[in-house]
C-alpha positions, -999 to 999 in steps of 0.1 A, spaced: 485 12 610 467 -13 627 497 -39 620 521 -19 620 534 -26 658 536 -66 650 550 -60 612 578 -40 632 585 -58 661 594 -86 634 617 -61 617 638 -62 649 631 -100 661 653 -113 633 685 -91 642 681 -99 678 675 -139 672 704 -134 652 729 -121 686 710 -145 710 721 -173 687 755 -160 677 759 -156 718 746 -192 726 715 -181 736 687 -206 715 653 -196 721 633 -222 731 601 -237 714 570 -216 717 546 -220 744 512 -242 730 486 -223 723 460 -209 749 430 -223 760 403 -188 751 385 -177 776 349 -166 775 355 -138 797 363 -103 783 395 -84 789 394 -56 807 404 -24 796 441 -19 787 463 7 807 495 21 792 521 7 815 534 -28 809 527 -62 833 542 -97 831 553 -112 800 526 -136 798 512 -137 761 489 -165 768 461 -142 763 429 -140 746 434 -113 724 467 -132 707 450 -164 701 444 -163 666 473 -134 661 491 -144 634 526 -131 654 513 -157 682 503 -186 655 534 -181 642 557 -182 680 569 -149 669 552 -136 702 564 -161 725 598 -157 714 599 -116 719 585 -125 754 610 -154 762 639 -127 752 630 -99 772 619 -79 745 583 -78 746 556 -76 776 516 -71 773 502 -45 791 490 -70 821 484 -105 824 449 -104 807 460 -79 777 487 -76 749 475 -58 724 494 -72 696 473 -51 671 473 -14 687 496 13 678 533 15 686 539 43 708 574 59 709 582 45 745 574 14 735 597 11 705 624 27 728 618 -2 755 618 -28 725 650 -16 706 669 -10 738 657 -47 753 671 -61 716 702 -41 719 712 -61 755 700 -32 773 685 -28 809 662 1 828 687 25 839 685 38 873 697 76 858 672 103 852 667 110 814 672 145 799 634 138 780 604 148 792 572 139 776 580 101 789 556 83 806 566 66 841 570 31 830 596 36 806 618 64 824 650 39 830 645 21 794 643 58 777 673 70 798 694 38 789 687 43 756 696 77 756 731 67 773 741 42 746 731 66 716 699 48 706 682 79 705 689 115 709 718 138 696 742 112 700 727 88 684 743 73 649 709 87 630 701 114 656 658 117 665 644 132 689 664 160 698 643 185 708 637 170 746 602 164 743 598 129 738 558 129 736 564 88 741 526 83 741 525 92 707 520 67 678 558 61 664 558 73 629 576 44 598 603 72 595 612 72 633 612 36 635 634 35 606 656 55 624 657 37 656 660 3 636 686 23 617 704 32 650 703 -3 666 715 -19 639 746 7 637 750 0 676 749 -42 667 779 -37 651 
């Protein structure tokens, strides 16, 4: 499970790549690696901070190695937690695959209250935009999670990221 969250963002970076490029949008060439430090991170908090994956604990990532990372960032698709953690190797949580496969479907934080509860503060707007376009929910092309608990701090299960991948890529088209 541990590699699950990069092994899916990658799922969806190739679609979105795909409609950035189709749109004109290139992405740019990946940042160079960091510079480590020798100081340790501090303990990581839920909610999101600036997109800045020059980090210590991406380093040696493979996703980072790669430029995966620095692409999701340079998109709008991906943030760390703050400036000093990502967290490329920690469990996907169901707000965070909402935020990521609303930001790769051209979607912004919506200023609308969300019919879910169960989601934590940081990703209110990006669950209720997602909610509005028929990402997720009832609506949606593959509908999950229609009971109105969302429980968004939970670990996303492979079936319900199926589903949302599922559902973007029906909404792509």
């Amino acid at each position: 499970m541990r590699s699950f969250r990069c092994a899916l963002i990658f799922c969806l970076l190739p679609a979105v790549l795909l409609t950035a490029c189709a749109a004109g949008q290139a992405p740019s060439d990946p940042a160079p690696p960091p510079t480590p430090s020798l100081e340790p991170a501090p303990a990581a908090t839920p909610a999101p901070g600036p997109p800045d994956a020059a980090v210590a604990d991406v380093a040696n990532h493979w996703a980072y190695t790669q430029g995966y990372l620095q692409t999701a960032v340079e998109l709008g698709i991906l943030s760390g937690y703050n400036a000093q953690t990502f967290g490329p190797n920690d469990p996907l949580t169901r707000a965070q695959l909402i935020k990521i496969a609303a930001a790769a479907l051209g979607l912004t934080e919506s200023g609308s209250a969300t019919s879910y509860t169960g989601v934590p503060s940081w990703a209110k707007g990006w669950v209720a935009a997602a909610e509005q376009a028929g990402l997720i929910g009832a609506r949606a092309p593959h509908p999950i999670w229609t009971s109105g608990d969302l429980n968004g701090d939970a670990p996303v299960t492979r079936a319900e990221a199926a589903t949302v991948l599922a559902n973007l890529l029906a909404l792509k088209q």
